[in-house]
N, C-alpha and C positions, 0 to 999 in steps of 0.2 A: 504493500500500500504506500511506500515510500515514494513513489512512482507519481502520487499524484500529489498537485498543490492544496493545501487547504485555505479555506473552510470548504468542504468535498461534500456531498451527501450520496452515498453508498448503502444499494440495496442489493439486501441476500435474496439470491436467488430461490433456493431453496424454504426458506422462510415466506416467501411469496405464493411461491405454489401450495405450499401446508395448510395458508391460510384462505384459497380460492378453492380448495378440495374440501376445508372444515364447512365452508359457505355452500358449494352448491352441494353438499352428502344432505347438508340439513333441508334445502330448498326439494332436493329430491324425498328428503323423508316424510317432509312436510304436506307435501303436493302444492310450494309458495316459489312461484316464481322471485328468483334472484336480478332483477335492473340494478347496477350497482350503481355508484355515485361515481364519477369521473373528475370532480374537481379534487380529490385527493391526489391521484395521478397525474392526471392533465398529459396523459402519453398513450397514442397510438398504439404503440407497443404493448401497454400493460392491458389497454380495453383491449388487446385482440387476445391476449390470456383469457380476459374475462371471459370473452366469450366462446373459446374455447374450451372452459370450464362448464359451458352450457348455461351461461346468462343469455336472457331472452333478447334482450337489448342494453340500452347503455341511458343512464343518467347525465343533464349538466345542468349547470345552473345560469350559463348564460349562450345568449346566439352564436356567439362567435365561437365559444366550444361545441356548439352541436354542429357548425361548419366543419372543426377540425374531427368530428369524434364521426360523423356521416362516412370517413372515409374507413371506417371500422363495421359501423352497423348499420343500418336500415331503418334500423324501429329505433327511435329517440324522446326521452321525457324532459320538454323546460322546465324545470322544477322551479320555476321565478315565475313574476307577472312581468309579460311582455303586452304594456299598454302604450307605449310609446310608439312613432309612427314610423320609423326607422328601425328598430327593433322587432316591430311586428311587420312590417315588411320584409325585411329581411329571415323569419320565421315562415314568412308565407310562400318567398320562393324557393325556400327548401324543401318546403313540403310538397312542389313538386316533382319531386324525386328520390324523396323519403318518406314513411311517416314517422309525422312529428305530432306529441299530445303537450297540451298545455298545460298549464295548473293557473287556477284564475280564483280571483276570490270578489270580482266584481262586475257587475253586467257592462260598465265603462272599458274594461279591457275585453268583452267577450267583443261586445263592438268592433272596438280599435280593427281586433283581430279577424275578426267576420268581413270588415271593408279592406283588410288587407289579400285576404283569402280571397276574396271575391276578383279583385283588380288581377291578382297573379294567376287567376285562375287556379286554386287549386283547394284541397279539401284540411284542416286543422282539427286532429283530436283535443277533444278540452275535458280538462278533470276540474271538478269545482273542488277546490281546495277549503277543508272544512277545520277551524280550530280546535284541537282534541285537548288541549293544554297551553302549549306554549306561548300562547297569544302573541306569536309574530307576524303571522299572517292567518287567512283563513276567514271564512263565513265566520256569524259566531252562534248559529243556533240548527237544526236540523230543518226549521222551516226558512230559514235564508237560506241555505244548501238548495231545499226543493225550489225555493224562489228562483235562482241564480238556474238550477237547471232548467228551468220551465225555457226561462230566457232565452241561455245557449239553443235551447232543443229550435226553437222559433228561428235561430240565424242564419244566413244562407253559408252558405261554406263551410260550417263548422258541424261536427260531428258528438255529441256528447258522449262520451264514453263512459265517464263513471267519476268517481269519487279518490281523494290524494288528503292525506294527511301527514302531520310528522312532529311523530312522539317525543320532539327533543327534551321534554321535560323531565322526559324519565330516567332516571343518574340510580336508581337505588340497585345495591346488589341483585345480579342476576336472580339470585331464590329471595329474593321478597321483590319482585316488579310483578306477580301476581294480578294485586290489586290494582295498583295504576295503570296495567293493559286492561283492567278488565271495565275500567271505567271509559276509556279508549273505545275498545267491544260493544260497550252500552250506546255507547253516543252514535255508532258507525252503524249499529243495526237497527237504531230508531231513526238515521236519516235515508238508510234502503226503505224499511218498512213504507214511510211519507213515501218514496218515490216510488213503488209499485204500486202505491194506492192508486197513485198520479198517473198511474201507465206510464212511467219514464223505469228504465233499468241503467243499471252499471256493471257492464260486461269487465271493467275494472275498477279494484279499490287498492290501491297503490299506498304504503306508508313505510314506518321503519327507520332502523337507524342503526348506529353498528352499537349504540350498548344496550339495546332492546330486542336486536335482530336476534340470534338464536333461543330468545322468546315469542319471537312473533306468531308462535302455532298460537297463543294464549288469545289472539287476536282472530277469531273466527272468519270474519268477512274480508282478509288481506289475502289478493290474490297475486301479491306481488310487496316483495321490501327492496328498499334503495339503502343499502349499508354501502359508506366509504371508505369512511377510514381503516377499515377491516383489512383492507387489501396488505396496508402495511403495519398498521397498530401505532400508538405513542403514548406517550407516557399518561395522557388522561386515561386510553384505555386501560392500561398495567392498574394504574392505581382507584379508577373506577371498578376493577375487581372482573373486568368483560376480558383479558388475557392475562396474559404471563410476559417479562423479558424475556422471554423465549422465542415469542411468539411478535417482536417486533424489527423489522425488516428494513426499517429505512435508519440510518443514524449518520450526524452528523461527524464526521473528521476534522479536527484542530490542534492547531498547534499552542503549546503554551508560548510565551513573549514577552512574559515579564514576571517575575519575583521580585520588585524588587520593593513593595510593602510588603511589610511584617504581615502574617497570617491570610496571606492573599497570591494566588497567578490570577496572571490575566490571558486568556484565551482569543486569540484573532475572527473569532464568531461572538459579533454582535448582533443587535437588534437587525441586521439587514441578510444574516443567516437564520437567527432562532424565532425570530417575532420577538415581540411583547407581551403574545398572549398566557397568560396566565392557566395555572391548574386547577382545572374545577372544582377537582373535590378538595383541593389542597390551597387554594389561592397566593397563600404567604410561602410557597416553599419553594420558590427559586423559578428559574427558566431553565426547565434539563434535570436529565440526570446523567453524571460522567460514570461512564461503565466503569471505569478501570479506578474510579475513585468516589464507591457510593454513598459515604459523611459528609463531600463534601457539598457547597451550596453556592449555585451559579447565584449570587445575590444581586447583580444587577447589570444591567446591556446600556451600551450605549451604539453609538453605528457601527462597530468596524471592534466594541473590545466589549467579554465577557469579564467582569469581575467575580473570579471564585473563593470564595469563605474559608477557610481552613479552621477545626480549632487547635488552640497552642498547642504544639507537639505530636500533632497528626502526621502521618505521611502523606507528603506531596509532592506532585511532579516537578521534574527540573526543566529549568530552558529546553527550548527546543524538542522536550518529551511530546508524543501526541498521543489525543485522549479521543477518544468515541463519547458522542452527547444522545440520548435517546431525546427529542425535544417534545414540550409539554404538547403542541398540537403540529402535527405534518401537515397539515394539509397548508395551510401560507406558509412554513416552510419551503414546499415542492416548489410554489408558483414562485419562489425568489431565486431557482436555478435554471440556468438554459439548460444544464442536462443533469441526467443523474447517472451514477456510475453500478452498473447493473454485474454483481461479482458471483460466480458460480463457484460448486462446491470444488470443483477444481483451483481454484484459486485466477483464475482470469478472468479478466475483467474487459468492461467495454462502456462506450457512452453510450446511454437512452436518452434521446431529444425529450423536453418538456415540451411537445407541440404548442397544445395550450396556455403556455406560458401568457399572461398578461392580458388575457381573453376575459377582459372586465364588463365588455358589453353586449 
């Protein structure tokens, strides 16, 4: 690994496949279609794993990644509202040559996108996107859900397929997420019930996430999850209790660059390598975890320098020593590298393009 310059982010091979064979064993056990999330990766490469692992299709969250991620799949999910008239134009001439479903949580974006669909001549699946918890987006009631569908079903272009949620609220350990699926469950089969009263169905109900996904059976009416970060793990999942260090695949390479305060290195991955994003279930415990040194406490980033904690008379690295960081969230992570260094159990290695890279809109 000497080989390459840091700050490097290096994914195991092996560790990759482990964890795309845990996902689609359970989707096959389950009978729950696997769409994974693709802003974790943001690579070509990795969604054509996916889908050779027998994912049905492929998840993004914005146009410009379902441009780059089209050239992997067919079937594609905007998991965003695409209300704007550039965004939604640019959704609608994809959609003729793909399909593309939407997730919408307002009759103003079914619009938008019904006059886009229309102009480009072509047909746009739409999921009404219903709020099961997390109140970030979404309907907020099971008769706004039927409202919103009645809507879509009336638009010329667009196609209502069904119902999208996302359980992101749900953090608790695997054996107690029981209850917060099951209120999930409630909510999801009193907004079908409304719509078959209505004569409207939903050939799909789409949700999920990677620390709920190998609970999702618990969710009866999910005919499909969108888990991301699963593909490589991080440290929220490790310490959310959803993996193991074992079980995570991407980590950051660094060099130490300074000792030269007391009870401190400083590492050349700052804030423009690890984020700023914080530990969910951990908040105050640093940015990272350094493998080769797990007391210590990445305490604070700046652009370009990690300041790490030591306490008195611990062991720590010397200049020039380099350390492996598991960081708290991968996913802005990836999008901060044009590529990633894809290492096999043989020990070589190669560059995988971030296609997606910077595919904000």
């Amino acid at each position: 690994m000497e080989i390459l310059s840091t700050p490097s982010l290096v994914v195991d091979a092996d560790i990759v496949r482990r964890n795309l064979k845990r996902m689609a064993d359970f989707g096959a056990a389950h009978k729950i279609n696997i769409r994974p999330h693709t802003k974790t990766h943001k690579s070509q490469f990795i969604g054509r794993l996916q889908i050779e692992n027998g994912c049905q299709g492929l998840t993004v969250a914005k146009v410009g990644e379902a441009k780059v991620m089209s050239q992997v799949s067919d079937d594609l999910l905007l998991a965003y509202p695409a209300l704007d008239p550039v965004r939604a134009n640019a959704a609608a001439q994809l959609a003729r040559t793909n399909t593309l479903r939407v997730a919408v949580d307002s009759e103003y974006a079914a619009r938008v996108l019904s006059d886009a669909a229309k102009l480009a001549g072509s047909t746009l699946g739409m999921l009404v996107d219903l709020d099961v918890g997390l109140h970030r987006t979404g309907v907020q009631s099971p008769q706004l859900a039927l409202e919103l569908a009645r809507a879509i079903s009336k638009l010329p272009n667009l196609r209502l397929d069904g119902l999208f949620c996302y359980p992101g609220q749900v953090w608790d350990k695997p054996d107690h997420q029981a209850e917060s699926l099951k209120k999930v469950d409630a909510l999801l089969q009193e907004t079908l019930d409304l719509w078959r009263r209505d004569g409207l169905s939903a050939q799909i109900v789409s949700g999920g996430s990677t620390p709920s996904a190998l609970q999702s059976n618990l969710v009866r009416q999910y005919t499909e999850i969108r888990p991301g970060t699963y593909v490589f793990n991080d440290l929220n999942t490790v310490r959310g209790g959803f993996c193991n260090i074992e079980d995570c695949a991407a980590r950051i390479h660094a060099t130490v660059i300074s000792t030269a305060v007391p009870n401190q290195v400083v590492l050349d991955s700052g804030s423009k390598t690890l984020t700023s994003d914080r530990l969910i279930p951990q908040p105050d415990a640093g940015h990272g975890y350094i493998v080769e040194y797990p007391h210590a406490v990445i305490r604070r980033l700046s652009e370009e320098h990690a300041q790490v904690e030591f306490s008195s008379g611990s062991r720590r690295p010397e200049l020039g020593e380099r350390v492996t960081i598991i960081p708290n969230h991968i996913c802005p992570c990836v999008n901060l590298q044009d590529e990633l260094w894809w290492r096999e159990s043989d020990g070589s290695i190669r560059p995988i393009r971030v296609d997606a890279r910077g595919k904000l809109s």
